[in-house]
C-alpha positions in Angstrom: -1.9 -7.0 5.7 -0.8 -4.8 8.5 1.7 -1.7 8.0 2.6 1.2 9.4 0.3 4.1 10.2 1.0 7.3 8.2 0.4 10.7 9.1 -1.5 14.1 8.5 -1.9 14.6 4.7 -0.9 17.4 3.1 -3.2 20.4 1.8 -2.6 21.2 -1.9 -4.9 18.3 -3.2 -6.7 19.6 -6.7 -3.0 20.9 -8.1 -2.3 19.8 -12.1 1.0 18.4 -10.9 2.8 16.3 -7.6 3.0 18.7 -4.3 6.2 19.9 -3.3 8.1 16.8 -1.4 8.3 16.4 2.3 11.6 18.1 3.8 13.6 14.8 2.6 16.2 14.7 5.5 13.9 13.8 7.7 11.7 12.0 5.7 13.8 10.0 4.2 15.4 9.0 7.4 11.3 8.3 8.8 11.4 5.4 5.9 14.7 4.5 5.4 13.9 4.2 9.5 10.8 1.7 8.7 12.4 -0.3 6.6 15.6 -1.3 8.2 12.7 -2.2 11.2 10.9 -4.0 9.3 13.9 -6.3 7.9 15.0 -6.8 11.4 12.0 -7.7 12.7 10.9 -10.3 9.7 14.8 -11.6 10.6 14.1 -12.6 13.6 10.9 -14.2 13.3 10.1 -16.9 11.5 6.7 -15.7 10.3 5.9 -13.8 7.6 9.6 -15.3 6.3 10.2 -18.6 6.8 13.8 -19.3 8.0 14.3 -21.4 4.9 13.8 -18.3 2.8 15.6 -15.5 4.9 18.7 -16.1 3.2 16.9 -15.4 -0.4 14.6 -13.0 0.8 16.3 -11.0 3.3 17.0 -8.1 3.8 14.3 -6.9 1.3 14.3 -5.1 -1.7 13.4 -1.6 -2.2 13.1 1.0 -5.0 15.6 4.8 -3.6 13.2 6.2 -1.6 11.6 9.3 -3.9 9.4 11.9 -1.8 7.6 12.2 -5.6 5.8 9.2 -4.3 4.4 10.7 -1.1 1.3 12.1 -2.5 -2.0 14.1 -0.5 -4.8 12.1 -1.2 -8.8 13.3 -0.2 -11.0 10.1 0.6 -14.7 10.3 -0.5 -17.2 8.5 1.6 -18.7 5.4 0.0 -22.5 5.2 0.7 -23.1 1.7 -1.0 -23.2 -0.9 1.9 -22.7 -4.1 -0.7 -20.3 -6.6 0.3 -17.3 -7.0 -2.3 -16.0 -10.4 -2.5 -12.3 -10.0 -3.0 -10.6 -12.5 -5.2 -7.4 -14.1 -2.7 -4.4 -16.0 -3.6 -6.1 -19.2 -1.8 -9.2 -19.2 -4.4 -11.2 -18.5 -1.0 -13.1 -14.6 -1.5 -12.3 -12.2 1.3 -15.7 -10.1 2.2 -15.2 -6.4 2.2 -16.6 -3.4 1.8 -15.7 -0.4 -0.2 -14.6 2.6 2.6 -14.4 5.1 -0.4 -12.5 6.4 -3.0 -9.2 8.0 -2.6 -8.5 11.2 -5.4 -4.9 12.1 -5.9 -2.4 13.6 -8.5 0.4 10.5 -9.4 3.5 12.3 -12.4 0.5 15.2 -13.6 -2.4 12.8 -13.5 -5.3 13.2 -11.7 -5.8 9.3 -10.6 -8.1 7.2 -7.7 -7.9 4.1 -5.6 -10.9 2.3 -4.1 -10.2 2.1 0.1 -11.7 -1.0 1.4 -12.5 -2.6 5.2 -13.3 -6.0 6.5 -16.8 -6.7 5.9 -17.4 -7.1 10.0 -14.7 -4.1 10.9 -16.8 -1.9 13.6 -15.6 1.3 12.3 -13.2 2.9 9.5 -10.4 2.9 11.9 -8.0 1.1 9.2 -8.4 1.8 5.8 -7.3 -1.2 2.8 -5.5 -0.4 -0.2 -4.5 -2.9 -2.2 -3.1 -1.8 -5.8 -1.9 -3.0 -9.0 0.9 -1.2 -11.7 2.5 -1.6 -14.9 5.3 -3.0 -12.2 3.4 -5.8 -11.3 4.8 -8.9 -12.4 8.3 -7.1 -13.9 9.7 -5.6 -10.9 7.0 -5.9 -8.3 4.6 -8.9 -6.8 2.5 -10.2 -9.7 -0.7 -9.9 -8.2 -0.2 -6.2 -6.6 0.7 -4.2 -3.4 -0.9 -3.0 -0.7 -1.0 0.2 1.5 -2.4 1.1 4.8 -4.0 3.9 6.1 -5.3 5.1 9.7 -8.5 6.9 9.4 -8.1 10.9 9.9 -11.2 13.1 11.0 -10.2 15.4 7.9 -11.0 12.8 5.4 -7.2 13.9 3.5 -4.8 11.5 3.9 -0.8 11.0 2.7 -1.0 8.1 0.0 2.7 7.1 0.3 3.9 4.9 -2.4 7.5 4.4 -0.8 5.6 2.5 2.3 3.9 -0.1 -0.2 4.5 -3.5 0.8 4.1 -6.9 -0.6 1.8 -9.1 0.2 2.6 -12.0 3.0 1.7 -14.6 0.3 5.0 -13.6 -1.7 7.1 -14.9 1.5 5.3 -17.9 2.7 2.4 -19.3 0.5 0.8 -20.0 3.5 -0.6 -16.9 3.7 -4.3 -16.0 2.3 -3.6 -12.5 0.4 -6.7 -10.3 -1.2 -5.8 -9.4 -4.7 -6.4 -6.1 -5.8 -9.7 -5.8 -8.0 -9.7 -4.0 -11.2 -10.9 -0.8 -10.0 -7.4 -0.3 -8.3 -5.1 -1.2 -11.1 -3.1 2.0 -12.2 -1.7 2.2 -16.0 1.4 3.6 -14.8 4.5 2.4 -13.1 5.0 2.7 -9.1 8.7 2.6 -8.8 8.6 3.3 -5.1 8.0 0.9 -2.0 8.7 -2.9 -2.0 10.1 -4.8 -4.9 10.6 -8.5 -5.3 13.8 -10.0 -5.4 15.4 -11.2 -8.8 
């Protein structure tokens, strides 16, 4: 479940179409940067990918990286303290709690994710978000993607699409891997982040 931490968020937030992109030199580089890092580092380990999938698996598969993607997001608070019991690929709930709801603008619509956190996290350091597409199961992991955030003291936040990752499970089914609830399922495609190999 662990990813890289993303930065400041940009400002424009209520706008009836996508912000203007990053400066995509550098950007592009910052990503094209964290990938190539994560493919070593998965190469030389034999956890998540298990050396007798490396040579199907690796290096892994990306949609072009597209700044369209990189999206400001504004998180609002979640007061309910329930405990969601998140479905998992082992059958076995995962108990979290909803951290809040994330608003963004995704292609001209106005859209939102649920933000989640372990159930016994001591803060909202690390922020959850698991997500589903019209991808999903075509082009992408059946079950969904997930992003992660770092808390920011400004509640806004860059929701970057091109930094979604697959879930563990898809490598080695040993892995117990939350599946995105309902709430979090988008009606349109994602073609940016991690893809799964055909």
């Amino acid at each position: 479940m662990k990813a890289g931490i993303v930065g400041a968020a940009a400002a424009a937030l209520f706008a009836g179409c996508n912000p203007p992109p990053p400066e995509s030199g550098n950007y592009e580089t910052r990503i094209s940067a964290l990938r190539a890092a994560t493919n070593e580092q998965f190469q030389k380990s034999s956890d998540p990918v298990p050396d007798s999938r490396k040579a199907r698996l690796l290096p892994l598969d990306y949609y072009p990286i597209d700044p369209a993607y990189n999206v400001p997001a504004t998180l609002t608070p979640s007061d309910d303290p329930t405990i969601f019991e998140m479905p998992t690929s082992s059958g076995q709930p995962r108990r979290e709690r909803r951290a809040g709801t994330l608003h963004f603008t995704l292609q001209g619509q106005p859209m939102t994710l649920t933000a989640f956190v372990e159930a016994d996290a001591p803060n909202l350091n690390r922020l959850f978000v698991p997500f589903g597409d019209t991808t999903s199961g075509k082009e992408t992991y059946p079950a969904g993607r997930y992003i992660d955030l770092a808390r920011t003291p400004t509640g806004l936040y860059e929701l970057d699409f091109n930094r979604a990752y697959n879930p563990y499970c898809y490598y080695n089914e040993s892995y117990e891997c939350p599946l995105p609830p309902s709430e979090n399922k988008l009606k349109i495609p994602i073609h940016a982040g991690e893809k799964v190999k055909k």
